[in-house]
Every structure is written in structure tokens, then in C-alpha cells.
Wavefront OBJ file of the C-alpha trace (Angstrom):
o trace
v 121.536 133.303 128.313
v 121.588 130.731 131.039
v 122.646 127.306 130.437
v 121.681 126.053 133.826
v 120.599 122.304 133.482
v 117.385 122.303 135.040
v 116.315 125.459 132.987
v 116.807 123.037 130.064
v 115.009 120.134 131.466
v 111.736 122.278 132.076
v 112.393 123.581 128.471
v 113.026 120.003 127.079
v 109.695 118.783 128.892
v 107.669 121.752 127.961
v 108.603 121.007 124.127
v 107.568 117.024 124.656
v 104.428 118.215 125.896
v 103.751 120.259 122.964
v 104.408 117.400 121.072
v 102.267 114.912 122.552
v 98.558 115.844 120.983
v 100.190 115.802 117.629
v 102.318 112.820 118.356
v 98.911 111.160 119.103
v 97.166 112.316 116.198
v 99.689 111.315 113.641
v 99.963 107.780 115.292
v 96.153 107.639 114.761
v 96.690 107.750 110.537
v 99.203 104.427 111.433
v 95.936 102.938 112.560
v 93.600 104.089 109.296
v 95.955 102.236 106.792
v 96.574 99.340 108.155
v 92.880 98.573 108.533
v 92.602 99.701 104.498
v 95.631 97.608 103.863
v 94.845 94.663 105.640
v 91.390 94.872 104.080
v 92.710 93.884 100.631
v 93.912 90.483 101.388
v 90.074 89.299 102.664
v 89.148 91.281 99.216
v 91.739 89.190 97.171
v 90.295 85.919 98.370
v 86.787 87.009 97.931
v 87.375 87.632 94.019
v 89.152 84.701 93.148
v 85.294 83.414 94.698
v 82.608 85.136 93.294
v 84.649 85.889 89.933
v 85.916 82.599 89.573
v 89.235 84.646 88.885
v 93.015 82.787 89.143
v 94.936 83.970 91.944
v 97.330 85.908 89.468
v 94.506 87.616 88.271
v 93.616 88.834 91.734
v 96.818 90.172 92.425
v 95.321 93.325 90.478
v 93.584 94.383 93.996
v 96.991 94.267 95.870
v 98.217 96.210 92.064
v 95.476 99.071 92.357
v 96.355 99.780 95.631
v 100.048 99.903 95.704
v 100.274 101.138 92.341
v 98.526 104.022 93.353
v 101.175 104.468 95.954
v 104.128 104.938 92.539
v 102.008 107.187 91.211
v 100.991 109.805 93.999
v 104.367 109.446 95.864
v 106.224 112.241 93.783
v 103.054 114.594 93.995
v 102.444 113.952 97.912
v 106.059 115.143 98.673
v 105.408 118.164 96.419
v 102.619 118.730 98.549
v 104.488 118.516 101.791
v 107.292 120.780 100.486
v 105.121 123.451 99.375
v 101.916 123.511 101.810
v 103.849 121.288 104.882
v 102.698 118.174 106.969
v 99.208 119.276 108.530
v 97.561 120.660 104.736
v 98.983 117.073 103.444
v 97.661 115.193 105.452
v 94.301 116.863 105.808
v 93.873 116.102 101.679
v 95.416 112.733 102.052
v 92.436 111.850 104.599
v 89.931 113.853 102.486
v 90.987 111.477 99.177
v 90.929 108.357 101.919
v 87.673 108.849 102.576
v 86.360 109.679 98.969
v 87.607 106.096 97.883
v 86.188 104.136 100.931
v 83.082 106.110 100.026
v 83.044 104.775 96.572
v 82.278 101.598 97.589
v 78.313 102.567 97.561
v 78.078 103.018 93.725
v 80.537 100.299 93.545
v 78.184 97.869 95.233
v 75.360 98.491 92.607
v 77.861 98.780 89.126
v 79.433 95.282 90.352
v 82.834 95.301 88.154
v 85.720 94.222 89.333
v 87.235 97.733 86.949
v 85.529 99.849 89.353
v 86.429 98.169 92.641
v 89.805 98.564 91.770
v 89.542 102.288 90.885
v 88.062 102.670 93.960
v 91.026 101.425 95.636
v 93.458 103.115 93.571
v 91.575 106.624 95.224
v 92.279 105.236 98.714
v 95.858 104.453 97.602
v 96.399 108.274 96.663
v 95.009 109.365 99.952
v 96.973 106.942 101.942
v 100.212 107.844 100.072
v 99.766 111.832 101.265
v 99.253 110.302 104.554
v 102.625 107.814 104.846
v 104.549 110.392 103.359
v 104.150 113.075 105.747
v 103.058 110.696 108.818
v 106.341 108.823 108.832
v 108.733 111.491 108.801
v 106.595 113.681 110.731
v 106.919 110.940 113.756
v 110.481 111.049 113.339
v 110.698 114.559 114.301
v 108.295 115.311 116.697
v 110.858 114.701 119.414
v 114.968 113.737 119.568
v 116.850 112.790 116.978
v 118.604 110.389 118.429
v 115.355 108.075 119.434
v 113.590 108.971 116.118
v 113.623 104.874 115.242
v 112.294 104.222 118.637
v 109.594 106.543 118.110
v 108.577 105.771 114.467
v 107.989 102.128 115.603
v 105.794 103.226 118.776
v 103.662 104.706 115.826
v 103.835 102.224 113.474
v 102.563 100.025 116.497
v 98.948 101.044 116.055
v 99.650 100.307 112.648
v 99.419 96.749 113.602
v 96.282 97.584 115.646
v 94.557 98.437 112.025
v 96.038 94.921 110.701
v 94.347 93.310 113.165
v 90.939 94.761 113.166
v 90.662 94.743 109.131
v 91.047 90.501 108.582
v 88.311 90.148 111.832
v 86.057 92.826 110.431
v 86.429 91.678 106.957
v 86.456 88.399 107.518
v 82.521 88.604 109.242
v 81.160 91.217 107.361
v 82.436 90.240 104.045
v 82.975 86.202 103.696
v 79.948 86.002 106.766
v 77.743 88.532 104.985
v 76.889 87.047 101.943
v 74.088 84.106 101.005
v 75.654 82.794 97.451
v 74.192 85.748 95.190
v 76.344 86.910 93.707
v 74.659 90.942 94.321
v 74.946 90.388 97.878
v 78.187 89.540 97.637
v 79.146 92.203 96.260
v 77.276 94.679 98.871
v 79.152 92.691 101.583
v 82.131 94.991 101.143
v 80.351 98.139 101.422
v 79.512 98.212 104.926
v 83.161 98.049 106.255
v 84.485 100.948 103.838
v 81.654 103.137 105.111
v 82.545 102.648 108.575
v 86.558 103.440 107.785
v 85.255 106.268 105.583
v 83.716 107.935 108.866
v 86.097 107.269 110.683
v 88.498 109.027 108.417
v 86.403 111.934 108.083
v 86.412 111.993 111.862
v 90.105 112.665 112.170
v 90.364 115.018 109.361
v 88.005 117.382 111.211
v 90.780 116.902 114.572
v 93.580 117.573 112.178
v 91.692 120.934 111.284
v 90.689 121.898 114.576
v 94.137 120.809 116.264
v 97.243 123.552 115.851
v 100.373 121.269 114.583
v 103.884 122.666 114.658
v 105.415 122.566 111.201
v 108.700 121.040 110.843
v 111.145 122.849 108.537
v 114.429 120.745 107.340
v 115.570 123.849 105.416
v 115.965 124.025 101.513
v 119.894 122.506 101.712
v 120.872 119.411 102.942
v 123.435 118.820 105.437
v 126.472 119.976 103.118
v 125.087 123.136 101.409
v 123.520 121.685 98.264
v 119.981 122.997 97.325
v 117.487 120.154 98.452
v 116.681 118.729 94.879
v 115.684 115.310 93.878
v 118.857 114.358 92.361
v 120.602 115.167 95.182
v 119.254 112.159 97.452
v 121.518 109.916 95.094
v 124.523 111.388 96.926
v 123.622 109.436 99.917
v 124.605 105.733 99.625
v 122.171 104.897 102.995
v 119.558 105.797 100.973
v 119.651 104.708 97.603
v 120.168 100.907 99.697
v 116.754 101.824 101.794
v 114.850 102.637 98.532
v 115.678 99.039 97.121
v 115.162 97.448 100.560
v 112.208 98.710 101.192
v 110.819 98.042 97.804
v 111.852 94.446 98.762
v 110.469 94.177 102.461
v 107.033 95.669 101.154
v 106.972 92.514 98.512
v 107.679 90.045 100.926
v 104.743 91.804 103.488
v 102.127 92.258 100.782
v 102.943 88.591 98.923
v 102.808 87.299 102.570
v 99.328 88.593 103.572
v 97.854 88.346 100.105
v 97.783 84.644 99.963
v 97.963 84.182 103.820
v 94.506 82.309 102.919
v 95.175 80.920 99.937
v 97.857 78.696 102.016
v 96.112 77.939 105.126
v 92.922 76.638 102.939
v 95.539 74.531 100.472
v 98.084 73.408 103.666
v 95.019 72.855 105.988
v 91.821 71.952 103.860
v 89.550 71.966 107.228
v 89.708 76.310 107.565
v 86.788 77.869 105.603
v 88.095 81.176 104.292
v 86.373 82.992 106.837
v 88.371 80.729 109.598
v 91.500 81.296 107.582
v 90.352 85.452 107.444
v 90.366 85.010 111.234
v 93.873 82.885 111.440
v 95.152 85.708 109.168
v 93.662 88.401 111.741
v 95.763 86.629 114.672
v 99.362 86.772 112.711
v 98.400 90.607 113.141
v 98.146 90.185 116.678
v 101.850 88.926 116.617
v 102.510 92.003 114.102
v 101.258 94.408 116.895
v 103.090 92.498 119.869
v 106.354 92.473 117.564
v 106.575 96.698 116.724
v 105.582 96.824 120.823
v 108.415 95.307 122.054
v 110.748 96.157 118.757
v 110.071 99.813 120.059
v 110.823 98.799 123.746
v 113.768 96.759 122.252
v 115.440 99.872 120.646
v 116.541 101.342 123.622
v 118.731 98.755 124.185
v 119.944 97.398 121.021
v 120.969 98.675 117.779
v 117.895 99.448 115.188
v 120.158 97.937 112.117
v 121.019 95.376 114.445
v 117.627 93.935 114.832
v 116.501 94.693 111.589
v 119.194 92.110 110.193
v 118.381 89.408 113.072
v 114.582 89.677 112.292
v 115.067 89.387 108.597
v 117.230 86.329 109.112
v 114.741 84.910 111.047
v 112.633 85.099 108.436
v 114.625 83.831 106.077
v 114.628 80.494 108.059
v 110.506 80.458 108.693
v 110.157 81.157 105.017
v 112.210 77.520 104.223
v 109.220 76.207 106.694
v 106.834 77.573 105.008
v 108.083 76.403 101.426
v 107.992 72.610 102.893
v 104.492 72.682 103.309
v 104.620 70.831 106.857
v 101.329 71.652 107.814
v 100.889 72.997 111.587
v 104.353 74.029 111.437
v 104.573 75.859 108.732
v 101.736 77.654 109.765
v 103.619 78.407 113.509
v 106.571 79.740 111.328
v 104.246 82.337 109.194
v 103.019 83.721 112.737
v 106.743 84.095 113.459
v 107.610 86.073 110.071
v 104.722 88.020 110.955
v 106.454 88.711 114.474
v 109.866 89.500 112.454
v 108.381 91.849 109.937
v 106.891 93.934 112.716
v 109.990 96.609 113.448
v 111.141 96.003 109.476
v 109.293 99.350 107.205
v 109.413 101.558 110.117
v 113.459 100.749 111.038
v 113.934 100.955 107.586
v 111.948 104.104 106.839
v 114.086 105.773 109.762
v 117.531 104.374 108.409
v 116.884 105.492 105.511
v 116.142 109.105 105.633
v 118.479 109.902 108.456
v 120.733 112.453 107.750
v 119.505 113.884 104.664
v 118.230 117.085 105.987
v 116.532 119.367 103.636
v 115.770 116.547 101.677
v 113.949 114.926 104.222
v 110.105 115.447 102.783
v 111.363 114.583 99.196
v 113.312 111.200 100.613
v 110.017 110.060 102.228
v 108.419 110.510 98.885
v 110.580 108.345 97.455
v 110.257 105.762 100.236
v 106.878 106.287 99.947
v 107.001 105.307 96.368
v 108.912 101.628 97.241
v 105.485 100.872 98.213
v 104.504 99.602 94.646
v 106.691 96.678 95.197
v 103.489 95.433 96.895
v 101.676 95.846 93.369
v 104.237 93.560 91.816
v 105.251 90.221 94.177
v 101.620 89.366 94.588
v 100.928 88.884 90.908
v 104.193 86.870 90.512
v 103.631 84.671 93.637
v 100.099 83.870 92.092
v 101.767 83.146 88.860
v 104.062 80.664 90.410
v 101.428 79.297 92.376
v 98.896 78.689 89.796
v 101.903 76.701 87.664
v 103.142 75.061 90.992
v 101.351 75.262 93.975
v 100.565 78.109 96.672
v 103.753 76.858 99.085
v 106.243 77.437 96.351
v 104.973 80.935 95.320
v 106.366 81.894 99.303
v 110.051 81.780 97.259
v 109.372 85.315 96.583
v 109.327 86.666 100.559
v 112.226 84.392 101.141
v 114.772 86.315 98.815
v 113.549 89.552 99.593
v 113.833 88.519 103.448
v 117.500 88.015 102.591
v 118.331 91.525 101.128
v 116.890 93.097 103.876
v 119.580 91.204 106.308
v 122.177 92.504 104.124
v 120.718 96.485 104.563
v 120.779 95.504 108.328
v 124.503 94.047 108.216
v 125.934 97.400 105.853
v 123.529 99.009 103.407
v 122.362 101.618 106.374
v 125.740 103.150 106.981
v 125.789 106.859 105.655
v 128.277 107.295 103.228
v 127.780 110.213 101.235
v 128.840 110.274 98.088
v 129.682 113.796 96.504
v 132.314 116.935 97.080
v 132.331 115.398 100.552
v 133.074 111.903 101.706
v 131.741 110.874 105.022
v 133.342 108.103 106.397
v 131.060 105.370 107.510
v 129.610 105.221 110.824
l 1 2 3 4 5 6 7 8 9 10 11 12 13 14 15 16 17 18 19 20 21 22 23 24 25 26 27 28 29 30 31 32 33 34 35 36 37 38 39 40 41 42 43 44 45 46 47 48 49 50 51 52 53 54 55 56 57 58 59 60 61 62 63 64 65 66 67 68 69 70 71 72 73 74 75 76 77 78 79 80 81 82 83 84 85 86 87 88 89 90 91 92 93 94 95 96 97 98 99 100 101 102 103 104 105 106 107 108 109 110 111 112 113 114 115 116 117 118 119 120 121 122 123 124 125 126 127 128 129 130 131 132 133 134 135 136 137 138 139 140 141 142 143 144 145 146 147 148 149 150 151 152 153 154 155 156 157 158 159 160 161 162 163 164 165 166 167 168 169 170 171 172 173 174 175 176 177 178 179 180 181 182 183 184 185 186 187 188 189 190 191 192 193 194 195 196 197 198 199 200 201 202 203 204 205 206 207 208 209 210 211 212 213 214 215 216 217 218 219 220 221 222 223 224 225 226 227 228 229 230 231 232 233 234 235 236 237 238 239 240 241 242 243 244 245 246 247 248 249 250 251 252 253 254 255 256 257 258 259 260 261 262 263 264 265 266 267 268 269 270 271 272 273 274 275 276 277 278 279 280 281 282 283 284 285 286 287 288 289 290 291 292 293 294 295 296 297 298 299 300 301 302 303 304 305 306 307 308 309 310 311 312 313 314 315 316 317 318 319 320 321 322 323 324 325 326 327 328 329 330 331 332 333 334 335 336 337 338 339 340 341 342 343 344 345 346 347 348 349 350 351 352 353 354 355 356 357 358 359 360 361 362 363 364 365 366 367 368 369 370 371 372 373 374 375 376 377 378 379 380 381 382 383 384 385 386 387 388 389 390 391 392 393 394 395 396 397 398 399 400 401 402 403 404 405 406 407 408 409 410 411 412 413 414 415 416 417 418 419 420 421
């Protein structure tokens, strides 16, 4: 067998090529979510209107969602272990678009109950698609730029972020008249758009051939890939709590991204604010661009710690209430927390082998820490004020600079000791 180097380049760049419609595919589900996630924070303003609801009360449509993420996460990785990526996400897209769907009948039963059911659908489709979408990017190419790659996905991510406040924002706060019926109808057109969408890509996924990825049944030192096993790995176990913080500190951050522009600056309408809110994700986007461009130059854990402590500092801005620049300093957090799931997601799992798909479920499941910080930082805002409830980013902002500083390093912990790296 020949080992001659440009044999290996050709073979190298035939297996990249192979890679690239799948690559593209997969980056397209980074896209669907962040327009359904970034969807919710125009919804949780719009309730606290026409239900005259407090703002810890409408932390439930931040808790639907992300709650649906604790439950499905276990179940989605089953799914990927025993049917693989392609089959999971094909019924993660399928459930996605049943929920957006929903929002018909929802539109005519007008209860708050059944909104948030709906949601909680979405949530289960969306958790089949992170768990096998993230790791999935990881792989579909070297190793050793797997962070790199993960945040070129999670790029269009930001792309959805965007799009979600704008569309939102005009269909939902600039489609109503004050009834409250229309009101509610205003949020069915944008879930039956995303709903065709969705269907539209799970007919690609069926038609498109997608090499499955196989970790193996062991990890990297011989033990059978079971769920216990994952708490052998130190990296990990740190990644699981960071990234239960970092998804509090995102979701408590866009939930009442309105809430303090309308309180801070009393001139913004809440469909001005919805539009504000649609322009931090602009920053988002820019940020996990040149994050992924900045990778191949610096270390991933690196800039996760200087971005969190970044934010650490813009949070203290934001506390003060000082107005325009205040505002300027949530535009940078939103910069900051650009590179911060994906670098962690990638961190996280590295190493674990065959227990890969059932490491991203758990991951996956951190995401409910987005059901939980929104409810608290309404809490503290309706006993303080909306500026004080931002508390709640700014500690989790400072965990996440430790993980970046020394929670990543794999250390296993078990018959073998790995030194850390």
C-alpha cells in the first residue's frame, strides 16, 4: 500500500468533497433553530401584553421550550445510537414542523396552555436536531479543526437569530389592531412559514445519501460506551455545568432584551426594541464568523475564557442602567457569546469516543438551564427592577471563564489517569 503524499492529498480532498453536501445540509438545521429560538423572546414580550401577565409569569414560554429540551435529550441520543444521525434528524424536523404547525388551532383556542404545548413539540424536534447536528459537524472532517468547524455551523445559527426578532417583530407586534383575537393570529403566520421551510429540508435530508459516523460501542480505554461512563471524564462533567450556565445567561439575556431597552430607554416601542434586539443578532452572526476565522490562530479555550470575561465586565454596564451605554455593552455580550455553546459543545465531548452520541445528549440536555434563569431574572425584576435581574448572566458569565482557564482539560478519571493536556 503506497504511502506516497500526493496519493493522500487526492484521497484527503476526495473525502472533503464527500463531505461538503452534508456539511451544508446539517449547517442548514443551525439556521431552523435559531429562527424558532429567537422567536420566543418577541413571544415573551407579546404575553406579558395581551395577557396582562408579570414578566415571571412569562418566563413559562422560554420554560416550555427549553424544558422540552430536559426531557427529549435522553430519548434523542437513544435515537442516534440505535437508528444514527440522518433517521434522527429526519424525525427531529418532522416533530419541528408538527409544533410550528400547531400554531393554526392555536390561533382559534387562544390559551396561553396551548401555546406553550405547542412549543414544547418544537422543543422535542429541535432537541433530535442539536443532538445529532452538533456532533455530526464535528466529524464531518479533521479532528483536529472540529471547534473551527462547529462554529462555521453554528454561524448560520446566528443568521436564524437575526431573521426571527425582524420577522417577529413586524408580523407579530406590527400585525395586530388591539383585539385581542387578532393578536393572537399574529403569531401564526411566521410558524407556518418556518413550518415549510422545515418540511422543505426534511424532504433534502431524505433524498440526500449521508455517511454515518460510527464512534464504536467503547470509548477510548476499552469500557462499553454506557451512560455512567461519561462521569469518568472530568472535561466533561465541567462542560455539562458550563453549558447549563452559558445557556442561562443567553436565554435570560434575549428574553428580556426588550423588557430593558423599553424600561432603560422609554422612547423604543416594543416593536423598535424587537428590531434593536434583531441587530445584537447581527453582532451574534459577525462574532461566530470571525470566532471561526479566529480559531485557526488562537486557542478555542483561550477565547472562550477572554469572551466570557468580557462579558463579565459589559454585564456590570448593563446592571448600572447608564442608558446608551449600557445598551452598547449588551451588543458587545452579544458579540462575546457568539463562539461560547459551540466552543463549549466541542470541548466538551472531545475525546470521549464511543460515547460521543450519548455525551451530546447530555449537552443537549444543559439546554433547560434556559427554562430556569428567565423565570428567576423576571422574579428579581418584578421585586427590583429589569437592570438588576441582568445579575443572573453576570455570574454565569464568570463560570464559563473559569471552564476556559481549566475546566476543559481532559483528565480522565478511572483505571487510567490521563495527565492533563
Amino acid at each position: 500500500m503506497t504511502n506516497d503524499p500526493g496519493t493522500n492529498a487526492t484521497r484527503q480532498k476526495l473525502v472533503t468533497y464527500g463531505f461538503l453536501v452534508p456539511f451544508i445540509l446539517v449547517t442548514s438545521l443551525f439556521f431552523l433553530w435559531g429562527f424558532a429560538h429567537s422567536l420566543l423572546d418577541v413571544l415573551n414580550k407579546h404575553f406579558q401584553e395581551i395577557l396582562g401577565i408579570t414578566k415571571a409569569s412569562s418566563g413559562w414560554v422560554q420554560a416550555s421550550l427549553y424544558g422540552g429540551y430536559f426531557v427529549m435529550a435522553i430519548p434523542a441520543g437513544m435515537i442516534m445510537t440505535r437508528f444514527g444521525y440522518k433517521k434522527g434528524i429526519i424525525f427531529g424536523l418532522l416533530l419541528y414542523a408538527l409544533g410550528a404547525f400547531m400554531f393554526m388551532p392555536a390561533a382559534h383556542i387562544q390559551t396561553f396552555e396551548f401555546t406553550l404545548f405547542c412549543l414544547f413539540i418544537i422543543a422535542c424536534g429541535l432537541t433530535c436536531l442539536e443532538t445529532a447536528a452538533n456532533p455530526f459537524s464535528t466529524v464531518l472532517g479533521p479532528k483536529a479543526t472540529s471547534e473551527q468547524r462547529l462554529n462555521l455551523s453554528q454561524s448560520f445559527n446566528g443568521l436564524g437569530w437575526i431573521m426571527g426578532p425582524a420577522i417577529g417583530g413586524m408580523l407579530i407586534f406590527g400585525g395586530t389592531n388591539g383585539s385581542e383575537t387578532n393578536k393572537f393570529a399574529s403569531m401564526t403566520l411566521p410558524y407556518m412559514i418556518i413550518g415549510t421551510m422545515v418540511l422543505l429540508v426534511a424532504i433534502l435530508f431524505m433524498l440526500t445519501k449521508m455517511p454515518e459516523i460510527h464512534e464504536g460501542e467503547y470509548d477510548d480505554h476499552g469500557d462499553k460506551g454506557r451512560y455512567r461512563d461519561l462521569l469518568k471524564h472530568r472535561h466533561f462533567k465541567f462542560a455539562v455545568a458550563t453549558q447549563f450556565l452559558y445557556v442561562a445567561a443567553q436565554t435570560g439575556v434575549n428574553s428580556f432584551f426588550i423588557n430593558y431597552v423599553t424600561e432603560t430607554m422609554p422612547q423604543f416601542s416594543n416593536e423598535k426594541a424587537a428590531y434593536l434586539l434583531s441587530l445584537g443578532f447581527v453582532f451574534f452572526m459577525v462574532g461566530r464568523f470571525s470566532g471561526s476565522l479566529l480559531m485557526s490562530w488562537f486557542k478555542p479555550n483561550q477565547m472562550l475564557a477572554l469572551y466570557a470575561g468580557i462579558n463579565v465586565l459589559a454585564m456590570i454596564f448593563v446592571v448600572l442602567g447608564l442608558g446608551w451605554l449600557s445598551i452598547i455593552a449588551l451588543y458587545l455580550t452579544y458579540f462575546c457569546m457568539s463562539i461560547m455553546f459551540p466552543t463549549i459543545f466541542a470541548l466538551g465531548i472531545k475525546d470521549l469516543g464511543g460515547l460521543t452520541k450519548k455525551g451530546s445528549s447530555f449537552l443537549i440536555m444543559t439546554i433547560v438551564g434556559g427554562a430556569l434563569c428567565p423565570m428567576f431574572m423576571g422574579w428579581i425584576a418584578d421585586v427590583s427592577k429589569m437592570a438588576t435581574g441582568f445579575l443572573v448572566p453576570l455570574f454565569c458569565f464568570g463560570f464559563i471563564v473559569y471552564f476556559g482557564l481549566r475546566g476543559y482539560k481532559v483528565k480522565n478519571i478511572g483505571k487510567v489517569l490521563q495527565p492533563e493536556s
